[in-house]
C-alpha positions as protocol buffer text, in pm:
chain_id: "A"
residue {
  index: 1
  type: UNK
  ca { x: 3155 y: -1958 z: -4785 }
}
residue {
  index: 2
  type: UNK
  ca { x: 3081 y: -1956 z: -4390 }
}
residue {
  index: 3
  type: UNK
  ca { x: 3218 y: -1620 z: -4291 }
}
residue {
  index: 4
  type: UNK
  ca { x: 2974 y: -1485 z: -4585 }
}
residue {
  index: 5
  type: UNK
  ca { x: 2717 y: -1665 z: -4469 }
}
residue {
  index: 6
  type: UNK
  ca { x: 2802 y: -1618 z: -4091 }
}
residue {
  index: 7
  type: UNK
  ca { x: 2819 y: -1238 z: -4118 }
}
residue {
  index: 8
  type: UNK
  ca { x: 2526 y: -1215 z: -4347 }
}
residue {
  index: 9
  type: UNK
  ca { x: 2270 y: -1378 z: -4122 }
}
residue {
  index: 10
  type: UNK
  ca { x: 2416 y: -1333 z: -3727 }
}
residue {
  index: 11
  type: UNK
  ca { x: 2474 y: -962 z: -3819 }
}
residue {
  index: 12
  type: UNK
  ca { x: 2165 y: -899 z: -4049 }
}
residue {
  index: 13
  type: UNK
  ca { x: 1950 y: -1055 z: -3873 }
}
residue {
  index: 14
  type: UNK
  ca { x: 2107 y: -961 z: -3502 }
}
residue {
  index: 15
  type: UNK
  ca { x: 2126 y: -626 z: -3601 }
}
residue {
  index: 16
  type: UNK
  ca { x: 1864 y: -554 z: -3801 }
}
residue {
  index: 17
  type: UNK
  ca { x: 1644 y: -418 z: -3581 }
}
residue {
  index: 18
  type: UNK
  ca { x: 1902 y: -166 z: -3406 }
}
residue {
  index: 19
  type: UNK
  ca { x: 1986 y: -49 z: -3713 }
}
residue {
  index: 20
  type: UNK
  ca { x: 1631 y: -16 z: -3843 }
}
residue {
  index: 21
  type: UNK
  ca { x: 1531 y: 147 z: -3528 }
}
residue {
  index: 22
  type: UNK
  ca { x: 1799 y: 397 z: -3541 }
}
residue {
  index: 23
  type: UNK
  ca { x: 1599 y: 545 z: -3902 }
}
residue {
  index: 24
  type: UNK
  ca { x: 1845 y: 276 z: -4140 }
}
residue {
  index: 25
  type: UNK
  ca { x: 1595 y: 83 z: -4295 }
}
residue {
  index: 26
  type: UNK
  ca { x: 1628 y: -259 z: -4410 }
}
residue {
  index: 27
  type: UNK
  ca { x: 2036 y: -366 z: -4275 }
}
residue {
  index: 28
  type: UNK
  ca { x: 2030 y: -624 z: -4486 }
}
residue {
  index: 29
  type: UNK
  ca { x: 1992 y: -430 z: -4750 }
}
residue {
  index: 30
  type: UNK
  ca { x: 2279 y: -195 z: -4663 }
}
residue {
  index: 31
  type: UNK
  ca { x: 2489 y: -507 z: -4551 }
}
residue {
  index: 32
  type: UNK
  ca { x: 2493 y: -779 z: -4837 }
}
residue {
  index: 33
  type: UNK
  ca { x: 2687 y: -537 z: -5070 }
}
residue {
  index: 34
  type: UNK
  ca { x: 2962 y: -536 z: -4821 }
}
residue {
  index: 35
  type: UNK
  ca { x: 2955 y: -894 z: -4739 }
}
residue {
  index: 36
  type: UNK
  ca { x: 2980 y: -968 z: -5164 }
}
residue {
  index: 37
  type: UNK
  ca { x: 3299 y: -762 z: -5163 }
}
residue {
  index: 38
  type: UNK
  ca { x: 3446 y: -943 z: -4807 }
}
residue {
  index: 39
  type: UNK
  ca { x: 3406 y: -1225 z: -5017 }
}
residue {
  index: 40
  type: UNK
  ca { x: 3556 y: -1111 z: -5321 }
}
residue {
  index: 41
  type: UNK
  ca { x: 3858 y: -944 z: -5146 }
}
residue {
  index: 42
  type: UNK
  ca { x: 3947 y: -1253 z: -4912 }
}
residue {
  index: 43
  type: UNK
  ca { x: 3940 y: -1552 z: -5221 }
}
residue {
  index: 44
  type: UNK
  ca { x: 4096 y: -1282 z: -5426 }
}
residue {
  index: 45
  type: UNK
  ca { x: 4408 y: -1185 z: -5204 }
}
residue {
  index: 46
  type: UNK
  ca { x: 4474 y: -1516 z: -5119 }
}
residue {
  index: 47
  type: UNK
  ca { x: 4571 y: -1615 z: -5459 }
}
residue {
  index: 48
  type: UNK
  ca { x: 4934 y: -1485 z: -5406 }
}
residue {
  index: 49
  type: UNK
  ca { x: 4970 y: -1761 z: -5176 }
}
residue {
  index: 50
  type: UNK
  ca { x: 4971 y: -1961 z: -5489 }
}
residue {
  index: 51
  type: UNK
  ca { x: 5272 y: -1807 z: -5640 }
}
residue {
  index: 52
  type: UNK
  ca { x: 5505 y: -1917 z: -5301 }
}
residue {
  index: 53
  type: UNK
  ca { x: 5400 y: -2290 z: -5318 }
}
residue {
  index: 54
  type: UNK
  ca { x: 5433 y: -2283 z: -5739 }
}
residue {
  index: 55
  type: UNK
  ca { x: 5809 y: -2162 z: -5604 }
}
residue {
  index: 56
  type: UNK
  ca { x: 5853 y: -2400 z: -5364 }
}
residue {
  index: 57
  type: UNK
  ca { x: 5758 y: -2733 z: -5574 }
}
residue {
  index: 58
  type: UNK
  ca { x: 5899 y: -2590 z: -5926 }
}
residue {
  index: 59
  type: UNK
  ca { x: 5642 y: -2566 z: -6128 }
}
residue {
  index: 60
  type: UNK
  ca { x: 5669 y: -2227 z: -6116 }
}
residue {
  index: 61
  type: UNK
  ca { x: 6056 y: -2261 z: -6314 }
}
residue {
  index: 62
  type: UNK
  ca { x: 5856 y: -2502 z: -6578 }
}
residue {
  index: 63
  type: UNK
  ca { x: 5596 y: -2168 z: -6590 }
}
residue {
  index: 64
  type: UNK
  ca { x: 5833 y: -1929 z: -6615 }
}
residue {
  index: 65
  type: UNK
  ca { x: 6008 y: -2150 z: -6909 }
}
residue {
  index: 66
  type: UNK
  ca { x: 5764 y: -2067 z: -7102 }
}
residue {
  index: 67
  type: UNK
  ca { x: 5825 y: -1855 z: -7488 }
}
residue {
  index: 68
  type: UNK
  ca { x: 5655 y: -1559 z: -7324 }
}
residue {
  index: 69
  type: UNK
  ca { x: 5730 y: -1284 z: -7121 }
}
residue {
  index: 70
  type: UNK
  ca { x: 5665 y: -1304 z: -6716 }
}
residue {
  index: 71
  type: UNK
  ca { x: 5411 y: -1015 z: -6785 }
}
residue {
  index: 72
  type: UNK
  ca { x: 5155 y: -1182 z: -6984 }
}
residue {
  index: 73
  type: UNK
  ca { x: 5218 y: -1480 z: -6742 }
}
residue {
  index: 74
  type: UNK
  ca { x: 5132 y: -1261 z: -6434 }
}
residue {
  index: 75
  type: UNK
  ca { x: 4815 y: -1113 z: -6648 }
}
residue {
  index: 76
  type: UNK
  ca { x: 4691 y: -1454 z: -6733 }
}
residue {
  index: 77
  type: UNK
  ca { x: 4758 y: -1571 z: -6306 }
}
residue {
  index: 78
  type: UNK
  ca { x: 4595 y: -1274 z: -6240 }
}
residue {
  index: 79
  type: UNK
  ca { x: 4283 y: -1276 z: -6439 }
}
residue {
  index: 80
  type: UNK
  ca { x: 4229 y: -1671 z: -6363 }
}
residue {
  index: 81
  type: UNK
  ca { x: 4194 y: -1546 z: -5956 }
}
residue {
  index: 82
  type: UNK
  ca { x: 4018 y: -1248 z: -6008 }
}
residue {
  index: 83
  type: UNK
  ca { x: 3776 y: -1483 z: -6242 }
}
residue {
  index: 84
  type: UNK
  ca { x: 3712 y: -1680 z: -5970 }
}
residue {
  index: 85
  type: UNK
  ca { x: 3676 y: -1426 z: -5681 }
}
residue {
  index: 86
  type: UNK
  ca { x: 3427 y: -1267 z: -5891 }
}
residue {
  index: 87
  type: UNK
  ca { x: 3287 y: -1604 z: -5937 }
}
residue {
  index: 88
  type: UNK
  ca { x: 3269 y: -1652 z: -5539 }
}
residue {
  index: 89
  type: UNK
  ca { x: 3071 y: -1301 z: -5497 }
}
residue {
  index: 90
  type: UNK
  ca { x: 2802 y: -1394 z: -5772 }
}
residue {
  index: 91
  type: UNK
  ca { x: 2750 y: -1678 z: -5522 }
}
residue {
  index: 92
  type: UNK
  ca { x: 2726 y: -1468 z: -5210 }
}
residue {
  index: 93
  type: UNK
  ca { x: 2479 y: -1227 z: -5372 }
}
residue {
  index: 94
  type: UNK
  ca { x: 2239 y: -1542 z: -5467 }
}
residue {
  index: 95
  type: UNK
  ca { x: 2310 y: -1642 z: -5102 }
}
residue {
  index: 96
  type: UNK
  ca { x: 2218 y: -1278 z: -5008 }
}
residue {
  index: 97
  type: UNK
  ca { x: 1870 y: -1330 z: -5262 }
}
residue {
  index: 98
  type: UNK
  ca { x: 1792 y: -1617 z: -5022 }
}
residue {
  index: 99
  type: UNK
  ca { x: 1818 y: -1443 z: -4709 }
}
residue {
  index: 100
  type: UNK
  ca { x: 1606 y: -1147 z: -4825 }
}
residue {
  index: 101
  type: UNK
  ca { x: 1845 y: -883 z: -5014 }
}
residue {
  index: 102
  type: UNK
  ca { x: 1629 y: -706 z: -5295 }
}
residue {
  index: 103
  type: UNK
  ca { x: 1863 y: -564 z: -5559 }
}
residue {
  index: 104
  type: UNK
  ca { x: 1799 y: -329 z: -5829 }
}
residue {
  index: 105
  type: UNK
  ca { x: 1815 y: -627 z: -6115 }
}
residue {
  index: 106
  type: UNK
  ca { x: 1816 y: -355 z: -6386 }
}
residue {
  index: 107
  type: UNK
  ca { x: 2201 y: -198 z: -6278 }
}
residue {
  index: 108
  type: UNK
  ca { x: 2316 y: -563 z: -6185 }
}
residue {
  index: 109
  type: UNK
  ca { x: 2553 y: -569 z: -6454 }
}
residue {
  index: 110
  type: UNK
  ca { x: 2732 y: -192 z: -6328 }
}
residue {
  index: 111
  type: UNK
  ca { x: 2763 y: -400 z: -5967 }
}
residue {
  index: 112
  type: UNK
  ca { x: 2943 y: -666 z: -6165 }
}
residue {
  index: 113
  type: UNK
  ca { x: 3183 y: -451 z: -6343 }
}
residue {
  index: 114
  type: UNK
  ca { x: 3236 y: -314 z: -5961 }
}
residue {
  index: 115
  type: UNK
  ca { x: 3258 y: -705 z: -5856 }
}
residue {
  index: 116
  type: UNK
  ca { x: 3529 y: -768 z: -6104 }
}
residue {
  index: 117
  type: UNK
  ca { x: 3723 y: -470 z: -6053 }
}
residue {
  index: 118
  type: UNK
  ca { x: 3750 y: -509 z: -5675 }
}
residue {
  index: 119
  type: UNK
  ca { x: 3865 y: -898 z: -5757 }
}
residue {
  index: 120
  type: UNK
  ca { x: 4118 y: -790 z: -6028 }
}
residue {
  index: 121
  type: UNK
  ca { x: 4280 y: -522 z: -5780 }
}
residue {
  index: 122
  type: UNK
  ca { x: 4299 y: -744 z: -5470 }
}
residue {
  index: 123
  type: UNK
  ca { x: 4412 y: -1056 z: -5688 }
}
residue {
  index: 124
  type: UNK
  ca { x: 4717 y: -847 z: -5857 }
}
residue {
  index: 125
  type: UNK
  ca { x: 4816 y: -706 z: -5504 }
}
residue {
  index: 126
  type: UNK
  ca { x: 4815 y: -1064 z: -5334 }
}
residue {
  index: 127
  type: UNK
  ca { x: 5033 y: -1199 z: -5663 }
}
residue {
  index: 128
  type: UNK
  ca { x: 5272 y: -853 z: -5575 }
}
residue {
  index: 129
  type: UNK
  ca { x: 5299 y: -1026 z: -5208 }
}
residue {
  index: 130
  type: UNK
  ca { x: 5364 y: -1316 z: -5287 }
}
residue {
  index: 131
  type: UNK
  ca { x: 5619 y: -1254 z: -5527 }
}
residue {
  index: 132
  type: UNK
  ca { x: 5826 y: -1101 z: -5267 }
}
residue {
  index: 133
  type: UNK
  ca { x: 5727 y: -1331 z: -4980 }
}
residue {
  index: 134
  type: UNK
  ca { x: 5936 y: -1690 z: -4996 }
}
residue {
  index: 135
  type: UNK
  ca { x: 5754 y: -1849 z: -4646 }
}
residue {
  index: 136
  type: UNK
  ca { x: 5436 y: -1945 z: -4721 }
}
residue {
  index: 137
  type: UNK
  ca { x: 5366 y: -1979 z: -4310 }
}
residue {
  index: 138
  type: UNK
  ca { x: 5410 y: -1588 z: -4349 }
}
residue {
  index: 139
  type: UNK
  ca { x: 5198 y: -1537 z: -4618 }
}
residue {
  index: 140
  type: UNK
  ca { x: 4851 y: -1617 z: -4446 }
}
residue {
  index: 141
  type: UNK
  ca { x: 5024 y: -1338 z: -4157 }
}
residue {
  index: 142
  type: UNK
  ca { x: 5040 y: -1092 z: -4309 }
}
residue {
  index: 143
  type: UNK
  ca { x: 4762 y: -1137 z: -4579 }
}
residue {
  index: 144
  type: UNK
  ca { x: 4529 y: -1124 z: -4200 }
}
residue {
  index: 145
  type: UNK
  ca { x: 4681 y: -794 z: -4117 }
}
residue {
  index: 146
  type: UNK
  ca { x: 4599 y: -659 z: -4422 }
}
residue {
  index: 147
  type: UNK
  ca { x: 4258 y: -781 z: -4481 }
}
residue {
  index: 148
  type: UNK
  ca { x: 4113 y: -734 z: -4160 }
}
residue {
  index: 149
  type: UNK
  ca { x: 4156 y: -341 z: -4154 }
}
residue {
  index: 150
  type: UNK
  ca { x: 4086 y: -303 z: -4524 }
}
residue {
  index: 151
  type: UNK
  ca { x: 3796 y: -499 z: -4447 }
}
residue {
  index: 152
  type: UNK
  ca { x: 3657 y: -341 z: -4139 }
}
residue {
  index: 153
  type: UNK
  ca { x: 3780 y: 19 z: -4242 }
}
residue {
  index: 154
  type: UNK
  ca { x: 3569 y: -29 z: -4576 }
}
residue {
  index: 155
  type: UNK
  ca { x: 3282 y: 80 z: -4467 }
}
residue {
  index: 156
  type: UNK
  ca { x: 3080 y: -243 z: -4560 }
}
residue {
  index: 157
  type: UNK
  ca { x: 2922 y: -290 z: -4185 }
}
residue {
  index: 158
  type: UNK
  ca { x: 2823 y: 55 z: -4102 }
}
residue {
  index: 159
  type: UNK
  ca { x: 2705 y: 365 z: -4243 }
}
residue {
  index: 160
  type: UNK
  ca { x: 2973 y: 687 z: -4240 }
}
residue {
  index: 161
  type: UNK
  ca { x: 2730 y: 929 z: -4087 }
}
residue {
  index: 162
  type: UNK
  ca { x: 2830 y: 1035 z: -3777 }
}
residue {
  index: 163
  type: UNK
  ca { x: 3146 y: 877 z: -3708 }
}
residue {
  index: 164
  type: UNK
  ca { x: 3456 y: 1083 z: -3631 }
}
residue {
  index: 165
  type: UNK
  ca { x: 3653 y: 1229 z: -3923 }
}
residue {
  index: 166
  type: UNK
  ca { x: 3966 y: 1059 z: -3885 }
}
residue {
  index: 167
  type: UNK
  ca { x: 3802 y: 744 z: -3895 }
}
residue {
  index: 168
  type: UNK
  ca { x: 3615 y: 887 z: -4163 }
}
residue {
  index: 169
  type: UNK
  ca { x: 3939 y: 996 z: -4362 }
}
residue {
  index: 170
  type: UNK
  ca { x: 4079 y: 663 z: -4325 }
}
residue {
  index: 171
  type: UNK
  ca { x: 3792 y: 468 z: -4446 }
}
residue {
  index: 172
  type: UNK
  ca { x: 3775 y: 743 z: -4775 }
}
residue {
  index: 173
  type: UNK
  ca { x: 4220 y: 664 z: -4834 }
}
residue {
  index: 174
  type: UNK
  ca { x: 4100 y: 258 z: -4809 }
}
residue {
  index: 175
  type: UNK
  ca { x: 4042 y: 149 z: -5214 }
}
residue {
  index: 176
  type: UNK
  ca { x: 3815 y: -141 z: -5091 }
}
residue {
  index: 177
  type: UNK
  ca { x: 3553 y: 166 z: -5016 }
}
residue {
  index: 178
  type: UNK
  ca { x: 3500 y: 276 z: -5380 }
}
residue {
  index: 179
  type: UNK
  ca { x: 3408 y: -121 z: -5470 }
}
residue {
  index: 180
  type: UNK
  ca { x: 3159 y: -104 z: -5202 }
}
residue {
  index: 181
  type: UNK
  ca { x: 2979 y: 184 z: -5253 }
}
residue {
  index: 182
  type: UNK
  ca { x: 2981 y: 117 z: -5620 }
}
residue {
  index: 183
  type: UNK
  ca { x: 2854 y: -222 z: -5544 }
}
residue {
  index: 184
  type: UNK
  ca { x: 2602 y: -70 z: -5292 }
}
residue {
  index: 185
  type: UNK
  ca { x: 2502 y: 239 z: -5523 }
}
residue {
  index: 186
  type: UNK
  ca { x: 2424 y: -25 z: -5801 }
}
residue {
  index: 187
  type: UNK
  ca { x: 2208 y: -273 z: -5579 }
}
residue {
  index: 188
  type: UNK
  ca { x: 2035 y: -97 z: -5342 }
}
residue {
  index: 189
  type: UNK
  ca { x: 1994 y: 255 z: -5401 }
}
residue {
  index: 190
  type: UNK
  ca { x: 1994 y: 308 z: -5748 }
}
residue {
  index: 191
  type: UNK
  ca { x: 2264 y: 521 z: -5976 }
}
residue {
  index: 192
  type: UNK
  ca { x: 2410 y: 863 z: -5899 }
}
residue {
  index: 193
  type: UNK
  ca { x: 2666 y: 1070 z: -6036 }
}
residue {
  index: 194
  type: UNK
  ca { x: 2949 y: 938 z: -5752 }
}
residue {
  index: 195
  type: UNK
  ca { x: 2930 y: 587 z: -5897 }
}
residue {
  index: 196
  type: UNK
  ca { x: 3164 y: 703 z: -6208 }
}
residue {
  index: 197
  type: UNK
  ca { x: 3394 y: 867 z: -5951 }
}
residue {
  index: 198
  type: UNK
  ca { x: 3392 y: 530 z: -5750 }
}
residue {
  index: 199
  type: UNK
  ca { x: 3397 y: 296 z: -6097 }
}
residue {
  index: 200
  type: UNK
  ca { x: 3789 y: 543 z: -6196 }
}
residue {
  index: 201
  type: UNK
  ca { x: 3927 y: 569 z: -5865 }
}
residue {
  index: 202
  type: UNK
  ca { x: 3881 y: 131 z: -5827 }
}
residue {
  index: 203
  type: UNK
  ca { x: 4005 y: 102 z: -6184 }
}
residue {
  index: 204
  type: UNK
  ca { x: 4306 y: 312 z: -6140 }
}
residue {
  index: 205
  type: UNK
  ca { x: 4426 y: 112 z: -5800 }
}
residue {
  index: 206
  type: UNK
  ca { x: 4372 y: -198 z: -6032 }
}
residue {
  index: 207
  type: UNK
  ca { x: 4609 y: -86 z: -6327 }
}
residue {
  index: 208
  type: UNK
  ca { x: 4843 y: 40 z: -6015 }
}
residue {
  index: 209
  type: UNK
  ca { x: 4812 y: -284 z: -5814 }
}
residue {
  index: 210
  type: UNK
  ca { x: 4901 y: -455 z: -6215 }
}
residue {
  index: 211
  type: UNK
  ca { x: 5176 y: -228 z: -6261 }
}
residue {
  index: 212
  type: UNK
  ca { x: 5309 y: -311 z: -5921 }
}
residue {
  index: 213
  type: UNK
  ca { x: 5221 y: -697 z: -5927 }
}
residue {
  index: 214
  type: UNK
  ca { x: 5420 y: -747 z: -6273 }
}
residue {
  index: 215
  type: UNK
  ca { x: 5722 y: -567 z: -6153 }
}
residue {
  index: 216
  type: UNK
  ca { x: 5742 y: -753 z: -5849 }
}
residue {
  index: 217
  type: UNK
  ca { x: 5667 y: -1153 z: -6085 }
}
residue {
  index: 218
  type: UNK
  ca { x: 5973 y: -1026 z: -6312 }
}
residue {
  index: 219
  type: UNK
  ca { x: 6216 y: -992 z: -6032 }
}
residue {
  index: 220
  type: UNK
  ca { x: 6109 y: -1348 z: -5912 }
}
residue {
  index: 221
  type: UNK
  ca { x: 6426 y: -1549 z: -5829 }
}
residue {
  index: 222
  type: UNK
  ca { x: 6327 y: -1940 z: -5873 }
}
């Protein structure tokens, strides 16, 4: 909860008035969607990391045991991070109430569908790492060197208006976008038409990222 907290007040607050100067408005406002998916995307991708240390002290044989196939036992894994990465964000967004964010309460529960969706994507991709990863030093390695860009490339800290178009392009290809804009769209500036564009595109990638996450827990060697 400190890196929420962290970027939500040094950079609201620090640059706030830039960004309010430069015809922005309120950053906070603009910022503390961004910060409740940073949240939601680290907790949730981290999760795989539980899959290499089930490996490593067998309980993931006694799971795997089990009178059910490795599908339902990814789902159920799956669901219990994204539950509480989605969890984690409702508690960044009161965080955000405290610090001054004013949402839209009556579309609260579309930025919670958005919420969930970005947790049940990110959680089913970091299970599809670490089904494939056997070092769990690694794990946290390369977990960093995806998040960070995803992250930074989301367009949660700045506004796309005027920066250059491959940037732009990049930021547009990066999934994490759509569950920010959906999450922004629904909080702070009301609904419009591109919210049910952002809502399919960030439910596809999930039932891609749960395709690709089973696949990789059935070839698990233990």
């Amino acid at each position: 909860m400190g890196q929420p907290i962290l970027f939500l007040v040094a950079m609201g607050f620090g640059f706030g008035p830039i960004y309010q100067k430069a015809g922005g408005g309120n950053y906070i406002q603009f910022l503390a969607p961004g910060i409740i998916a940073m949240s939601i995307l680290f907790t949730a991708m981290f999760f795989g990391m539980e899959v290499i240390w089930d490996r490593q002290f067998g309980f993931l044989k006694e799971t795997l045991v089990a009178p059910v196939s490795r599908f339902w036992i990814m789902l159920g894994r799956t669901l219990g991070g994204a539950t509480i990465s989605f969890l984690q964000g409702i508690v960044v967004l009161v965080i955000s109430l405290v610090i001054g964010f004013r949402p839209d309460w009556w579309l609260m529960p579309v930025a919670f569908v958005f919420m969930f969706l970005i947790a049940l994507m990110f959680t089913a991709f970091g299970t599809a790492i670490g089904s494939v990863l056997t070092d769990a030093h690694a794990f946290p390695l390369i977990m960093n060197f995806i998040i960070m860009p995803v992250f930074f490339l989301s367009g949660a800290l700045f506004p796309l208006d005027g920066i250059p178009a491959g940037i732009k392009l990049i930021i547009q290809i990066n999934p994490l976008y759509y569950g920010v804009e959906g999450i922004r769209s629904a909080l702070s500036f009301g609904m419009h038409w591109g919210m049910i564009g952002d809502g399919g595109i960030l439910a596809a990638v999930a039932f891609l990222m749960l395709v690709l996450g089973s696949y990789l827990f059935s070839k698990i060697q233990v």
